[in-house]
DRENDOKOL-895919 format. One record per residue (C-alpha): residue in one letter; x, y, z. Coordinates in steps of 0.001 Angstrom, whole numbers, plus 500000, padded with zeros to 6 digits. Layout:
# residues N
AXYZ ...
# end
This chain:
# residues 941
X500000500000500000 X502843502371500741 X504177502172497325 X500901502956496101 X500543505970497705 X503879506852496464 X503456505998493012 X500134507915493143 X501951510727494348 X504411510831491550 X501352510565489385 X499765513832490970 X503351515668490833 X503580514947487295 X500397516447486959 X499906519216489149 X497230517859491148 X498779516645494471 X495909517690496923 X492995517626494452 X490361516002494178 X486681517678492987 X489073519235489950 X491993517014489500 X492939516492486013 X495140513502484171 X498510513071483499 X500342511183481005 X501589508624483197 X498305507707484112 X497229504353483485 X493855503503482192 X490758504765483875 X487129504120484313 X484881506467483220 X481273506662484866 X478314509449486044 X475078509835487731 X473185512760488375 X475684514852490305 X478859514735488578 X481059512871485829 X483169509982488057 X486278508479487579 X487189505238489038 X485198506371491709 X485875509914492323 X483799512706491281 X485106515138489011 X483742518861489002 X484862519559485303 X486003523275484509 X486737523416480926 X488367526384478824 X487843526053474988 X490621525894472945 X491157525642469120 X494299524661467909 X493364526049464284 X493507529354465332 X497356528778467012 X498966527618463936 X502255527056466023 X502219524124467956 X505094525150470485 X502626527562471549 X499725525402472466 X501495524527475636 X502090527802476699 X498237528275476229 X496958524800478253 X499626526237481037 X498121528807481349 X494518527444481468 X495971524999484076 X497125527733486061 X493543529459486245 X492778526463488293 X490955524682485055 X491145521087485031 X489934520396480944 X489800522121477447 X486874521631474854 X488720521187471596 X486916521448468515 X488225519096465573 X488132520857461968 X487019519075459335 X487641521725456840 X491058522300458473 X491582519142457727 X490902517679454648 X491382520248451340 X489846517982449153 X487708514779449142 X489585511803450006 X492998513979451515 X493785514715455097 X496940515897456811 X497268515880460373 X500918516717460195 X502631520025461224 X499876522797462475 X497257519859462314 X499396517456463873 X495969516846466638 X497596513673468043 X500513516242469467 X498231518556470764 X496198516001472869 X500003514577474134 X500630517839475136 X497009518153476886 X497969515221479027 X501585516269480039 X500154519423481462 X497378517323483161 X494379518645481814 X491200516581480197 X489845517177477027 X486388517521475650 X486603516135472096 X484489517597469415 X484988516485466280 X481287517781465009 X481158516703461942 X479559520355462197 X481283522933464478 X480137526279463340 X482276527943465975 X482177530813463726 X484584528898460971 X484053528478457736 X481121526410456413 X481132525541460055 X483810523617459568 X482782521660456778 X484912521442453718 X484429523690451170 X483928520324448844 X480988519433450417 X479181521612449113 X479432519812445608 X478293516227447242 X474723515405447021 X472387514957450035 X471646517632452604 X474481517960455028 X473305517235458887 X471385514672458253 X471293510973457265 X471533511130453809 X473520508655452247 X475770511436450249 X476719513165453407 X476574510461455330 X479719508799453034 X481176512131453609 X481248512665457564 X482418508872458042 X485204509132455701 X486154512303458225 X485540510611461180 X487478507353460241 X490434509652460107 X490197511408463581 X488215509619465624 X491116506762466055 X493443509689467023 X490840510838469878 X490073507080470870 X494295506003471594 X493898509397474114 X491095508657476028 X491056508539479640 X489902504477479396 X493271504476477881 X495354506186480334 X494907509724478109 X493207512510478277 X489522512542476465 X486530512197479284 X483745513268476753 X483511513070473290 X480698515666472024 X478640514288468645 X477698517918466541 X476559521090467460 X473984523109468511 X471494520899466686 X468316522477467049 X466570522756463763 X465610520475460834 X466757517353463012 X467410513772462158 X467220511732464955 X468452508869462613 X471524510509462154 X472493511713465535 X472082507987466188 X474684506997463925 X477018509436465103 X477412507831467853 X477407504201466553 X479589505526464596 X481861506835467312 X481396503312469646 X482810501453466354 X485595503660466272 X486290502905469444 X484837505531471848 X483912504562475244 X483788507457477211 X480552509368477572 X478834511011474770 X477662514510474805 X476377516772472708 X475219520736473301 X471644522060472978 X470395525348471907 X467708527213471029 X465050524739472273 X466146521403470930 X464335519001470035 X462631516458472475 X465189513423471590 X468134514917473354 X465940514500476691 X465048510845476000 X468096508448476189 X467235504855475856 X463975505153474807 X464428506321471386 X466958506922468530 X469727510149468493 X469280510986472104 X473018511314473851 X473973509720477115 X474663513449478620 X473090516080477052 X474626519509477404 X473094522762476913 X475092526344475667 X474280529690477965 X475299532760476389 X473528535706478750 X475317538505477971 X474051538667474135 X476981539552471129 X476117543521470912 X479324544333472294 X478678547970472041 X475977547893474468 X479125547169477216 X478543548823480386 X474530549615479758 X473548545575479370 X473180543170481913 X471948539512480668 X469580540647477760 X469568537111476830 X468610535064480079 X469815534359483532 X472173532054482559 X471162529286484641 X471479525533482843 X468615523421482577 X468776520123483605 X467711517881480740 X467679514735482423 X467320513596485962 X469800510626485547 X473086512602484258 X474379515849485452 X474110519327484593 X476556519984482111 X476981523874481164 X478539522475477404 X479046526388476143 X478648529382478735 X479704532372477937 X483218533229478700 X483482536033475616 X481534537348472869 X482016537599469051 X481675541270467964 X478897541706465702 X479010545705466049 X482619545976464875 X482774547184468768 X486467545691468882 X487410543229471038 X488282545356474307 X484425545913474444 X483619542451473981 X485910541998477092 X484093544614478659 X480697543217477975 X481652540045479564 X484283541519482129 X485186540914485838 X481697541592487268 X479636539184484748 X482242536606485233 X481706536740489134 X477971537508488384 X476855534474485672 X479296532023486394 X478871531855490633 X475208532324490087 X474862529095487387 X477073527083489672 X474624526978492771 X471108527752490764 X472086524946488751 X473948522290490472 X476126522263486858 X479330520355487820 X480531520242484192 X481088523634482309 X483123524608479458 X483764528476479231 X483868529500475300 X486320530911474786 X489149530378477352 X491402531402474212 X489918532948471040 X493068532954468724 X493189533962465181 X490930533313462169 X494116533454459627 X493740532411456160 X490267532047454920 X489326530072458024 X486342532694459384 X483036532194458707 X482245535997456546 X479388537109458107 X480118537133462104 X483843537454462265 X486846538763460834 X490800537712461138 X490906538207465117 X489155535859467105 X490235537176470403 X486485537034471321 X487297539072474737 X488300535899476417 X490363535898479631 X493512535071477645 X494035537733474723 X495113536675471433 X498384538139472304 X498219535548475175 X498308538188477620 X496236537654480838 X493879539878481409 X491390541061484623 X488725538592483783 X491239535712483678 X491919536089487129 X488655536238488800 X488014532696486562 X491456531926489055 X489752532602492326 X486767530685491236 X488997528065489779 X491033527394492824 X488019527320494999 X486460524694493136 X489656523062493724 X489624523355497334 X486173522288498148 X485642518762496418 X482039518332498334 X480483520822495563 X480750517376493168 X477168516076494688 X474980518533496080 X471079519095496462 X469290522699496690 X468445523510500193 X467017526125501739 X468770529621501688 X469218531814504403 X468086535252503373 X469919538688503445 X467736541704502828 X468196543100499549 X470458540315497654 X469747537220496058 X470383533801498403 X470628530491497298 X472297527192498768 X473342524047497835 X474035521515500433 X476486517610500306 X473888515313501488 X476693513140502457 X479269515976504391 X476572518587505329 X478297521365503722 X476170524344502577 X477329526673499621 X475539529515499731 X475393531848496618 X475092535444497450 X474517538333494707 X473543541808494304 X471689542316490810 X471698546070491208 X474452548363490173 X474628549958493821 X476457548762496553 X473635546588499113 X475188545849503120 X472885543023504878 X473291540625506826 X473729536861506673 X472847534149509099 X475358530780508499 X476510528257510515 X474739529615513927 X476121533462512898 X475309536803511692 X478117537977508908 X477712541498508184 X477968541396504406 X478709544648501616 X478120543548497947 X479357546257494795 X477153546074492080 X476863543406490205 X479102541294492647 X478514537855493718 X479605535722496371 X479890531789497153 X479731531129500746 X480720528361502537 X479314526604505651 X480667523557507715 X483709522685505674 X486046520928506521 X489266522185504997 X492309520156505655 X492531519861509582 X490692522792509846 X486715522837510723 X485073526054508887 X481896527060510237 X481044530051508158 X482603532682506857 X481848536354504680 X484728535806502935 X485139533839499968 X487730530721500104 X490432531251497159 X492313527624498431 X494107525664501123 X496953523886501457 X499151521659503815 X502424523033503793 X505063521567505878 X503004520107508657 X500487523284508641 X497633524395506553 X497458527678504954 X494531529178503279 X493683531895501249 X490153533957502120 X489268537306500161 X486699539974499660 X485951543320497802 X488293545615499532 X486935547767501830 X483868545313502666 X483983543664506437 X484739540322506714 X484313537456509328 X485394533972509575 X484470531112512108 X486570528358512727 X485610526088515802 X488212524375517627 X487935521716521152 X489857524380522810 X490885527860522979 X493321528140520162 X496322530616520122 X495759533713517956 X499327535842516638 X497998538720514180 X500794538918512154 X500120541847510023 X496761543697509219 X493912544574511306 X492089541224512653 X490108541514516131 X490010537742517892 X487160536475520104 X486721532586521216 X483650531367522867 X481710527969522922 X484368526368520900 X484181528709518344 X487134531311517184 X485612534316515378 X487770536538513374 X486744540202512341 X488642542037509928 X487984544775506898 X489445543931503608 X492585545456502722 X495808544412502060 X496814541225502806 X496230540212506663 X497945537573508411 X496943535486511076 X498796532379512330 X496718529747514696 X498452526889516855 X496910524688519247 X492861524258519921 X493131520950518984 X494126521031515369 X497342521698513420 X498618524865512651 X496990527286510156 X498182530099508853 X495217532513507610 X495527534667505073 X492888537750504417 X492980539833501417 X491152541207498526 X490139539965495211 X493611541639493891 X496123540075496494 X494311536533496228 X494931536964492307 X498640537335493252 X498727533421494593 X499289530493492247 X499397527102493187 X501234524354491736 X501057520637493326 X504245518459493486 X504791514957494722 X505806516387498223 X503013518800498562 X501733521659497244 X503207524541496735 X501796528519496851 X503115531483495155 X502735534986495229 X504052537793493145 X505221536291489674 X503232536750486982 X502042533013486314 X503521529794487840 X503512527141485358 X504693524583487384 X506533523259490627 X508483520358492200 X510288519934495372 X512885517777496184 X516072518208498675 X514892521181500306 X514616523220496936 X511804524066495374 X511654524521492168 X509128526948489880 X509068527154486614 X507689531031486296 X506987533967483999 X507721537669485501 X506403540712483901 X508177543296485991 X510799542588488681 X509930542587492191 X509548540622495389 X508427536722495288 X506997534906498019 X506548530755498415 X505052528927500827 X506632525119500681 X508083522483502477 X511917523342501383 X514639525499502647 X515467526967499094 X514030528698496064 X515197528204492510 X513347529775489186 X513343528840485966 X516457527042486694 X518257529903488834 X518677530279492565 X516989532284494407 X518442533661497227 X515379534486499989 X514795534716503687 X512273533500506198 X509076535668506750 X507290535678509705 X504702533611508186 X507235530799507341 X507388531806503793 X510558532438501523 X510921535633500370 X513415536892497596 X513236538808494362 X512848538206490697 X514189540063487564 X511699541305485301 X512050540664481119 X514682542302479239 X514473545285477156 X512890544567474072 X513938546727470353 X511945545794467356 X513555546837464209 X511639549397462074 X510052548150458928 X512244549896456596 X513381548772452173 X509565548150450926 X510040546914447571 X506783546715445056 X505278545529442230 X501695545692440918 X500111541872439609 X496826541024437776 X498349540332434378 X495059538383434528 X493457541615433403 X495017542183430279 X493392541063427215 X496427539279425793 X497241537024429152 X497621533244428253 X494560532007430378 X495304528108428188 X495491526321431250 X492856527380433416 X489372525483434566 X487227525753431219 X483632526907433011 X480823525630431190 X478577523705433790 X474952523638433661 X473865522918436963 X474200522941440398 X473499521238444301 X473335525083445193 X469739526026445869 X470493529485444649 X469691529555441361 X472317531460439160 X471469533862437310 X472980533555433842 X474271530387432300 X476858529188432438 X477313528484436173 X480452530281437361 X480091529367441290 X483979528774442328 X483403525725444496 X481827524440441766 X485464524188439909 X487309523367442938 X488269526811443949 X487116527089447707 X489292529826449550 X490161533612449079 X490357535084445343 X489535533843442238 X489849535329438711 X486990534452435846 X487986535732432453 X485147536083429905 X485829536062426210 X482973537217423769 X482864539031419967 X481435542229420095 X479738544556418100 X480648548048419339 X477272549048420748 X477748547352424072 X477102550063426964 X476836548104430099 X478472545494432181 X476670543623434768 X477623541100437282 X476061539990440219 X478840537997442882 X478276536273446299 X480926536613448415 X479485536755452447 X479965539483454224 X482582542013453922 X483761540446450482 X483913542868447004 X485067542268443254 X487193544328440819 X486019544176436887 X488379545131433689 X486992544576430319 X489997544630427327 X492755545826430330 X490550548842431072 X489642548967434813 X485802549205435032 X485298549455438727 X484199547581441955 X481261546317443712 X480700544673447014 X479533541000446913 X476265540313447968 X474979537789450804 X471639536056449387 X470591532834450596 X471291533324453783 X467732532309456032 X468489535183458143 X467999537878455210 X465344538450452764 X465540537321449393 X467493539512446904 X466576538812443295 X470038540234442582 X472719539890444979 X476222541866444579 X474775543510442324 X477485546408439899 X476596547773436531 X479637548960434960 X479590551412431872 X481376550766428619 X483634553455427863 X482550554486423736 X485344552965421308 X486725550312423848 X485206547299421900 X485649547273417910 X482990545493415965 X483749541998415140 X486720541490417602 X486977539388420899 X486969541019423624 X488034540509427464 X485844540708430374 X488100539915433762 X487378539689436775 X488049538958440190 X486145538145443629 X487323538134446787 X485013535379448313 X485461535592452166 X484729532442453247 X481323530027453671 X478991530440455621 X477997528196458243 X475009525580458118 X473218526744461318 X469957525881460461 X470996521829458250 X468679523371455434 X471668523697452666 X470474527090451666 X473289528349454254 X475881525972453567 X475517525552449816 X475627529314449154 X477442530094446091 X481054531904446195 X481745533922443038 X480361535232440382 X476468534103439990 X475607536365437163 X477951537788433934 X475901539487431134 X477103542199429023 X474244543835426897 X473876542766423560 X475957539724423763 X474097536463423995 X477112534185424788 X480382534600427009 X482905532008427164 X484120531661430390 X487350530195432196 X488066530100436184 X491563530105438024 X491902529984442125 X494463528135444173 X496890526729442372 X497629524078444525 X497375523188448360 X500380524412450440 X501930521263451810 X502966523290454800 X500240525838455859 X497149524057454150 X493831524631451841 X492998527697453648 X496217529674453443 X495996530878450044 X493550532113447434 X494296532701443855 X496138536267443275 X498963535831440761 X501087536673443426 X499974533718445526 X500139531399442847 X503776532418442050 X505375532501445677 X505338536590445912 X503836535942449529 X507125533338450561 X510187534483452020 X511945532604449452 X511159534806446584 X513340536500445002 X512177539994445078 X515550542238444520 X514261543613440694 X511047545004442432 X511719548785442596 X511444550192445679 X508194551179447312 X506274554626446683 X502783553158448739 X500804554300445836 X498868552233444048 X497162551861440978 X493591550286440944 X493842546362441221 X496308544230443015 X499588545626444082 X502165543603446355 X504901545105448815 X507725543245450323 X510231543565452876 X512146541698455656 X513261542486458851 X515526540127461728 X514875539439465123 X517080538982468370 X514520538831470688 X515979538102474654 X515917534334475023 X514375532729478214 X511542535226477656 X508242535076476076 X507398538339473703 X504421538493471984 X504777540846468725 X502034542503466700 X501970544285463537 X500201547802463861 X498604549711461537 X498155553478462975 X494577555760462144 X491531554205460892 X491287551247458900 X490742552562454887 X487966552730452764 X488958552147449301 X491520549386449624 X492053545969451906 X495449544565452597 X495910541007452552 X498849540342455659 X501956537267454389 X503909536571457398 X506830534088456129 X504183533041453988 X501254532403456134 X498523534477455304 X497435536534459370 X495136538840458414 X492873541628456405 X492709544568457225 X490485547682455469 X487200549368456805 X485352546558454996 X486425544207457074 X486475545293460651 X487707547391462874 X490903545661463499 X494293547526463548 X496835545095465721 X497685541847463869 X499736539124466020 X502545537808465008 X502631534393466573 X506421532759467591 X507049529840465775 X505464531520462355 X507685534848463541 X511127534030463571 X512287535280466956 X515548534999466461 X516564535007462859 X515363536974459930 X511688537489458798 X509310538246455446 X506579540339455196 X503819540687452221 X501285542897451982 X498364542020448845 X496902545456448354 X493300545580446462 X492268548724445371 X489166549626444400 X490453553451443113 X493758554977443513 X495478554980446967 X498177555797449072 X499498552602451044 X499985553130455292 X502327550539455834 X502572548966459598 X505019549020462315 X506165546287464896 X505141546475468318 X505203544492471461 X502158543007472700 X503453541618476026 X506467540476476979 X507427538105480520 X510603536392481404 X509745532768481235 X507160531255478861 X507799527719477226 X510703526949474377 X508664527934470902 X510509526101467514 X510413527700464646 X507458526427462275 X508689524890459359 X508388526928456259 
# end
């Protein structure tokens, strides 16, 4: 038994967990588990799991070094799981091809999930949506008969072909066998037009593959009856999970909206499985072109204590997944066009930069508490004890007797009451819009809590004492009862903390501010040392669990991880400024990131020392623009011999088009970014009028010549989409003939090209979404009863970056966006440019410090423009748009691993013009910058 218990602890070191047990996560030397659940809470082998989940998507991290720095950091919050959506599109650039090497290599990232000890919700949809192209459908698909989401036999050969590929990855990782996967999560949000029969053979589908643990699924938008009856009928899941998203999308209404959209409470579907919160709101998409700082601010610090807190004890929920943890980046052509454009920050608590922000740690203090208190895995709603003027409501362990009591103020004004719990008054102040989850006859290591004002951040048994971690608003009173057989002896150590034993109970009175100390020996029970602060000084602590304890840390910027051994112990930490650090562990010595540390003993019987901050950081200045305009495609003499000859008929689309014959891009294998049609036809000289029509989604345009003369732009239209009425003529532009340009009897030229923005997504299975045309859907010139048309996109899939990279400029189909290309003829840059497609170049090298994680940006200064969009090549990969058409974005990251940090660096720009313009060009700047982070590796090119 003793080597048991010491192999177990190795297994807990290794992952962090040593010392939980409602949150703990796996670890890759875990050995295979048993999965089970009842109504409370998911189990394994026995123990109940409170699942805190942080969605991540690896397909908006295109650097695979960095998705451990991200799942650290997620650990660190105190979450014990990430939901992980699985790409199809992403995937799989054609029918019959997938690549799941490189920046798809998914079987790394779930490795990686398990060495930082953290379960995984798997999600392979076949749908997604999560605001990505087509949902994350292929493009192709759209050219394969039968109505997508549903059982017929077209799609239904198409999704199994997908999940034969990655549903074997996700079934070697589950937790049954030793990895990381506890739920596996069949489509998405399926709400309308359902197929029961299909949802069924999902998951047949998924048991064949060899899934065993639990299915899931999450319901919106009033699903339909059969994900509430499990066993008694077909396409029902085994635990159903439902999305909450309160706090609405308009993230211009921050500040002045407070859940338009519901309380955010989640439903229990059935009685025999538990509450599982399967998307709550953690961030917003921005609709309003608000920017992303007001999406944070919509769903900031207060409705993260507010929602969150208040779902957890309304609901009894003991599995959530916050979307997003991490937003990311939609680069390429991966957005979906008409809700997003290339940042997906999405106001989550960890910035695209992958800077930690406000929100990220108040989703700490709730994380670590969940941590500490493992009776929240099986609780009942009991009866609330009121306070005057705030919302109560309690949860109680039938089998421990602890009470959580939820506490909130739904006003915007400050409310003081007061509280009766555990045989006490506790005078209470909420802020607006503040909650609070109180505890009640806890036991907490060797310590008996009886009730207390103050919220628990965590505990911990540190060499042969505990030490825990209370907080409140600052400035609010708080008091805390602990009962003891005997009077105990009280030593304030600093702060203001009045002291008062009577009928074996020791009740401590404080306001707070700061960070009060208070140690406690005898009474009884083993030494505690009680810490009392505010929201901000409990957001200073991290805790990190090794196989000789666990370890807490205060003052560094994030603790990734710990281990102790011969009196040292060991962090491996990120500062963002130097100053003081402060650990509390079972050792005699500090070491950081590899370096000693040298420290003395506090009072408290903490070590104490200092930290450097990061270095200086210089970033060169983007100097030597070279340019050169493209779209030879535009001239009348280009040699267009070997492109796609367009003469189909028909069509799966269910938008008709408009004039024969059909020129939709998928249609010819062209699914991502620009495409170029080039229309030959004899004219007579009387021709006045050009008119096209083009679906492109949202935010998408197209630029017509006829004979090399440039004719103008238009904006693509949207049609088809449910949520809009019908347009007889989407993207619509009528372009006049200039007199003289087309002689009688000669062939003339009509190009074009469309920059289609992406697909949309198939939100409501009906195809009319989905199959939406890209391209042109219309060509007619007036007079002229035939045009002979031919098609050119991609080129060809890049073997490194993928189907979604590149479109089909001249310059991407001839390497101008690769830092290979030679580029030295180009004369150098004037930043004006001529209607069309012109491309700049230059390169800049990086030293950045080592031993130091800098995030780096590119910035564009003043308002995005209104006549032209920029197309952003970093080393190739294709990070971002920018223009007024597309959104209000300005900063573009420049991930490590893409950006060579220390070594030398290509930049592209694709201008599109619709008139003549003067180019801004960008600038470098740093987004964040910490001493520490993880070891990034180049991406290779």
């Amino acid at each position: 038994m003793r080597i048991r218990r010491v192999l177990l602890a190795l297994v807990l070191s290794l992952a962090g967990l040593t010392g939980l047990t409602g949150l703990a996560g796996p670890s890759a030397a875990t050995p295979a588990h048993r999965v089970a659940y009842d109504r409370y809470s998911l189990q394994v082998d026995g123990r109940r799991i409170l699942l805190q989940a942080a969605e991540f998507h690896y397909f908006r991290l295109p650097s695979p070094g960095l998705w451990r720095d991200v799942l650290e950091k997620e650990k660190a919050a105190g979450f014990n799981a990430i939901s992980v959506y699985f790409s199809w599109a992403f995937h799989s650039p054609a029918p019959g091809e997938y690549d799941f090497t490189g920046v798809r290599d998914v079987d790394r990232l779930l490795r990686t999930a398990e060495e930082v000890g953290l379960y995984v919700v798997a999600r392979p949809g076949p749908y997604i949506n999560a605001e990505t192209s087509g949902g994350g459908f292929p493009a192709w698909l759209k050219t394969v008969p039968g109505r997508a989401r549903s059982s017929d036999p077209g799609y239904t050969a198409a999704y199994h072909e997908w999940l034969a590929h990655i549903d074997p990855i996700i079934a070697r990782h589950q937790v049954t066998r030793g990895g990381s996967v506890l739920l596996y999560n069949v489509e998405n949000e399926y709400a309308v037009n359902t197929d029961a029969a299909y949802m069924q053979d999902l998951q047949d589908t998924a048991r064949t593959d060899g899934i065993d643990v639990p299915i899931t699924t999450n319901d919106c938008c009033d699903a339909a009856s059969w994900s509430s009856t499990w066993g008694s009928g077909p396409g029902a899941v085994p635990i159903p999970g439902v999305d909450d998203y309160p706090q609405s999308f308009q993230c211009r209404a921050a500040g002045t909206t407070w859940g338009p959209w519901g309380a955010g409470v989640t439903e229990r579907v059935r009685d025999d499985a538990p509450v599982f919160a399967a998307e709550y709101q953690a961030g917003a998409i921005d609709l309003d072109n608000a920017g992303y700082d007001a999406c944070r601010d919509l769903t900031g610090t207060p409705y993260t204590k507010y929602f969150p807190k208040g779902n957890l004890i309304l609901s009894g929920a003991t599995a959530v997944n916050h979307y997003m943890g991490f937003g990311g980046t939609n680069w390429g052509w991966l957005g979906q066009p008409n809700d997003v454009y290339t940042s997906y920050d999405y106001g989550a608590a960890i910035t695209e930069a992958r800077q930690l922000t406000a929100k990220y740690f108040e989703y700490k203090r709730q994380g670590y508490f969940l941590q500490a208190v493992p009776a929240l895995t099986k609780t009942d709603a009991s009866a609330a004890p009121v306070a005057a003027g705030l919302e109560t409501a309690a949860r109680t362990n039938p089998d421990t007797g602890t009470q959580f009591v939820l506490v909130r103020n739904g006003s915007t004004a400050p409310v003081s009451s007061t509280l009766p719990l555990g045989g006490t008054s506790l005078a209470l102040t909420l802020p607006g819009h503040d909650a609070k989850v109180l505890l009640s006859g806890a036991d907490l290591g060797g310590q008996r809590l009886v009730a207390s004002s103050s919220e628990l951040l965590t505990t911990a048994a540190v060499g042969g004492r505990d030490v825990t971690v209370l907080y409140g608003s600052p400035g609010t009173p708080g008091t805390t009862v602990l009962r003891y057989p005997s009077r105990p002896s009280v030593r304030v150590l600093a702060g203001a903390v009045r002291s008062a034993y009577a009928n074996g109970d020791l009740r401590l009175d404080y306001e707070h501010r700061g960070l009060a100390r208070v140690s406690i020996t005898g009474g009884g029970r083993r030494p505690l040392l009680l810490l009392l602060g505010t929201d901000d000084t409990a957001a200073q602590f991290w805790r990190a669990g090794t196989a000789s304890g666990p370890v807490l840390v205060r003052g560094t910027a994030l603790v990734r991880s710990a281990t102790v051994a011969h009196g040292v112990a060991s962090l491996r930490a990120d500062t963002d400024a130097a100053g003081a650090v402060e650990v509390f562990a079972d050792a005699r010595r500090v070491a950081v990131n590899g370096a000693g540390v040298r420290t003395r003993t506090t009072a408290s019987g903490s070590l104490e020392g200092g930290l450097p901050g990061p270095r200086r950081v210089v970033l060169p200045a983007l100097n030597g623009w070279r340019q050169r305009a493209e779209a030879p495609e535009a001239q009348p003499g280009f040699d267009d011999s070997r492109w796609t000859v367009a003469d189909k008929s028909t069509s799966l689309s269910t938008f008709p088009p408009l004039t024969l014959p059909v020129l939709f891009s998928d249609e010819y294998g062209h699914h991502a970014g620009s495409v170029w049609y080039r229309g030959r036809f004899t004219g007579t000289g009387a021709e006045k009028t050009v008119q096209l029509n083009a679906i492109t989604g949202k935010r998408g345009n197209y630029l017509v010549w006829l004979n090399g003369r440039y004719l103008g732009s238009a904006a693509g239209g949207v049609q088809a989409d449910s949520d809009a009425p019908a347009n007889p003529s989407p993207g619509e532009g009528r372009f006049a003939i200039p007199g003289g340009l087309i002689e009688p009897g000669t062939t003339a030229v009509l190009s074009v090209v469309v920059q289609n923005m992406g697909n949309n997504d198939d939100w409501t299975a009906e195809d009319s979404r989905f199959r939406q045309p890209r391209g042109l859907v219309g060509a007619s010139v007036d007079g002229v009863s035939a045009i002979a048309w031919r098609i050119q996109g991609q080129a060809r899939v890049d073997p490194v970056r993928g189907g979604l990279n590149n479109g089909g400029l001249f310059g991407e189909r001839y390497g101008w966006s690769l830092p290979g290309y030679a580029d030295r003829a180009w004369p150098a840059a004037t930043s004006s440019v001529a209607p069309g497609v012109t491309w700049l170049r230059t390169g800049f090298g990086l030293d950045l410090p080592r031993g130091q994680d800098t995030s780096v940006a590119l910035r564009f200064d003043g308002a995005p423009p209104n006549r032209y969009r920029v197309i952003l090549y970093l080393n190739g990969w294709n990070l971002g748009q920018y223009g007024a058409a597309i959104g209000p974005q300005t900063d573009f990251v420049l991930p490590a691993g893409l950006l060579r940090q220390n070594g030398r660096n290509t930049l592209a720009m694709a201008v599109i013009a619709e008139e003549p313009s003067s180019v801004a060009t960008p600038h470098l700047v740093v987004a964040g910058s910490q001493r520490g982070g993880v070891p990034v590796p180049d991406v290779p090119d």
